[in-house]
N, C-alpha and C positions, 0 to 999 in steps of 0.2 A: 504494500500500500504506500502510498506517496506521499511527500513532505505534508501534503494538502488534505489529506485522507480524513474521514470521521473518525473521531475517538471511538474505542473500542467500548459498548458497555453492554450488558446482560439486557436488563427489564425493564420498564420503566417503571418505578417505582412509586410513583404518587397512583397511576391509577392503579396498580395493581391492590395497593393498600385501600384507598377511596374504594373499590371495588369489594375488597372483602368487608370493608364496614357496612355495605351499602348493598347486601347480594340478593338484597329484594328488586331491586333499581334494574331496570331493563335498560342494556346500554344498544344504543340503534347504530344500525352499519350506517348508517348515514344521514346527516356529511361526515365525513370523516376530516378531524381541521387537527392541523397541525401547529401547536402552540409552542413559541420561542419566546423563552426568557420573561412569560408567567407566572405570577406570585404561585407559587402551592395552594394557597389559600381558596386564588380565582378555578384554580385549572380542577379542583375538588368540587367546587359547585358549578363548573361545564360537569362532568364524569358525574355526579350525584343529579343533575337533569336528564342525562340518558347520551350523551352526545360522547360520540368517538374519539378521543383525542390521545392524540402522540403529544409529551411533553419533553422538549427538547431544547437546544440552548446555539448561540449562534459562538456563544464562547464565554468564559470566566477568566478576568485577569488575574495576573497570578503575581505577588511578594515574590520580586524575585531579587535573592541577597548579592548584587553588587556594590560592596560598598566602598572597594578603593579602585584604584586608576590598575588598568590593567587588566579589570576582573571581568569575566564572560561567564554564561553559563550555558549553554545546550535549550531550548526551550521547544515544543508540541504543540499544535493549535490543538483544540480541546472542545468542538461544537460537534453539537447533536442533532443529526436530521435522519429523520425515515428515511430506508433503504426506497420506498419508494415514493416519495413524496411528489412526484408527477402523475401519484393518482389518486391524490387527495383534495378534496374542495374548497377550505380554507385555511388559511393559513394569518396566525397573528402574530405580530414581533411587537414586541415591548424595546425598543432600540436604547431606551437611559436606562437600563439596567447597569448595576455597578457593582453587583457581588466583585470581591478580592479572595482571593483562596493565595495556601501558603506554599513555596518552590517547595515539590518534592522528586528528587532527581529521578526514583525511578518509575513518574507521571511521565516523562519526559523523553524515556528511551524505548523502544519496539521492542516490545517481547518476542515478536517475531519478523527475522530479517532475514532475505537471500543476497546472498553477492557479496562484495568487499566493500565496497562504498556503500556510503546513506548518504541522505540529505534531511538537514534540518534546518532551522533558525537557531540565530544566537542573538542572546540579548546580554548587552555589553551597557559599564558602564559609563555615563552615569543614569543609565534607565534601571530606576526598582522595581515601576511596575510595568510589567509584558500584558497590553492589551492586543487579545487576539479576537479579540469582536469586526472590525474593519475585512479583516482578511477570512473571519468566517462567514460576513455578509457578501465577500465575492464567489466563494466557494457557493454560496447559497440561490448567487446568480445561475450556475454550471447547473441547476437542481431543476430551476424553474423554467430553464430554454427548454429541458426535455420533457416539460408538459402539451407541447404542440398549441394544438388546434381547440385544448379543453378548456372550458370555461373552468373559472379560480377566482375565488373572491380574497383580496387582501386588505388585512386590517393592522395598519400600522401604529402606535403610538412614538411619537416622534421623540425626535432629540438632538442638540445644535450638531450639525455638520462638521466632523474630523477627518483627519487622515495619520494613519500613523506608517512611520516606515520601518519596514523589515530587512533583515537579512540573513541569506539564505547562504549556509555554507554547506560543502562537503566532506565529510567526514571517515578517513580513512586510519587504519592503527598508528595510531600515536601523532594522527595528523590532520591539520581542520583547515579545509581553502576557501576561500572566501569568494561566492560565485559569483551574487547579484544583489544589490539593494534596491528597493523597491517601496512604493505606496500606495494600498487599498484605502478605501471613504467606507464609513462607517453606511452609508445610503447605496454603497455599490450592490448590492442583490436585486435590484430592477437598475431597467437601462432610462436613464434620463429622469432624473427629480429637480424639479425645476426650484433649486435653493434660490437664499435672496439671502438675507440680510441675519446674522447671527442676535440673537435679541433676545430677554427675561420678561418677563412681564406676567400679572392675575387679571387684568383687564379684560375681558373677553366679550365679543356681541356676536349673536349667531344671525346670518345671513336670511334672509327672504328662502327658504327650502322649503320640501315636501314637508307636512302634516308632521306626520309620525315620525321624522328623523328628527327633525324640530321640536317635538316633545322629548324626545328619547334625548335628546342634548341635553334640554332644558331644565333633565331628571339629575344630570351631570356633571353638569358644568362647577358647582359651588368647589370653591378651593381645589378649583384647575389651574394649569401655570404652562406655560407654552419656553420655548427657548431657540426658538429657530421660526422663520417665516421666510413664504414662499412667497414666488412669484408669478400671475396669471401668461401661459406661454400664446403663442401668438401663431398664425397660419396667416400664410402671405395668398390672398386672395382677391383677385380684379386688381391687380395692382396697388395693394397695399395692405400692411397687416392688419387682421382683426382677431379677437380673444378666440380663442379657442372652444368652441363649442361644446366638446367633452368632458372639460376642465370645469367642475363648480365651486367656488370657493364656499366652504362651510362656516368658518367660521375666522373673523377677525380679532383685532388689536383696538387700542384708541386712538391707533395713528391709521386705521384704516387697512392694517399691511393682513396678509391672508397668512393666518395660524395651522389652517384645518383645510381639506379638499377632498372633495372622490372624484376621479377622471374614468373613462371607460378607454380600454383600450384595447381594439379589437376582443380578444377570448377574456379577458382582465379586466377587475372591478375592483379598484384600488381604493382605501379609503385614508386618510392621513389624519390623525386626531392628537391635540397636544397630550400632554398626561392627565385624564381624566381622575378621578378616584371613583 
């Protein structure tokens, strides 16, 4: 498996347990939605409604102990996606998640290797902590191209726009070469998110929408907080651009800047919500 590969785990362990508390609870084949980076909390009462869910992670950064000049360590991306996550219907990422977990070296090494070389990352200092959420959200891009043709609904809760940069060495006895450096966006798992303006704010006004998305905000919004806002894209049309037809802004700022959106795009029904509670 490759530097980029899925962490290796067994079960998933929240439903299985949610399930034996709950083994009156009829769980339905469908939708089957695939939750990334999910309180325990939430993803217990989807699984205690009856709804199918994988609980999964796009990554957890890790305390990793470089503390003098010089020091490296060997590091593993560590995200959790369904082997087949191209035949599942939705899909939710919680993108400001901030779990820290503590270097443990042998997280970090393939139990199982062929060949003389590996390849890994190393994370040198002065970085302590190894964020590998950027680079699990592109991996998580490779998941969603081989959904084709099928309708997917995605539900994101946002978080301000990053990039962090890696590097990838190779690793032979007694010897570590230094291949490539490079930088994944924490928003790279879809192609094109129309970023704007990095920004904090509680201020929120929800847009002229449908009925019931409109209530269902309105049930949610209190001690919401936004940290990134977009901006409406544009289609050059009779000679000159105009908004985007696909593109709704759901909800704004008090400077008018759009916080929240769902766009349809072609098979894809995108939703972007700041951090609701």
């Amino acid at each position: 498996m490759g530097i980029f590969g899925k962490k290796e785990n067994s079960t998933d362990e929240i439903k299985m347990n949610s399930i034996k508390e709950n083994e009156k609870n009829e769980i339905n084949d469908r939708p089957q939605i695939c939750c990334l980076d999910i309180s325990k909390e939430d993803t217990e009462l989807l699984i205690n409604s009856g709804f199918n869910i994988y609980s999964g992670s796009l990554g957890k950064k890790v305390r990793v102990p470089n503390s003098q000049q010089n020091e490296n360590h060997q590091v593993l991306t560590n995200f959790d996606f369904p082997p087949n996550l191209h035949e599942y219907d939705i899909t939710i990422i919680d993108l400001d998640c901030s779990q820290t977990i503590e270097y443990k070296p042998e997280e970090h090494i393939r139990a199982k290797h062929t060949g003389k070389s590996a390849m890994a990352l190393l994370s040198s200092y002065p970085e302590t902590i190894f964020d590998p959420r950027p680079l699990g959200s592109f991996n998580l891009n490779s998941h969603i191209r081989k959904m084709g043709k099928k309708s997917h609904i995605f539900i994101i809760f946002t978080t301000k726009s990053y990039e962090v940069e890696y590097e990838l060495v190779e690793i032979t006895e007694g010897y570590i070469k230094r291949k490539d450096v490079f930088k994944k966006g924490v928003y790279s798992f879809i192609n094109y998110v129309p970023i704007s303006e990095e920004k904090y704010g509680k201020e929120l006004m929800i847009t002229d929408i449908k009925t019931d998305l409109k209530n269902l905000l309105l049930k949610n919004i209190k001690d919401a907080s936004y940290n990134q806002t977009f901006y409406h894209p544009t289609n050059w049309e009779n000679n000159k651009n105009v908004p985007d037809s696909n593109f709704i802004p759901l909800i704004k700022n008090s400077d008018d800047e759009i916080v929240s959106f769902s766009e349809a795009r072609e098979n894809f029904l995108l939703f972007f919500f700041p951090q609701l509670k």
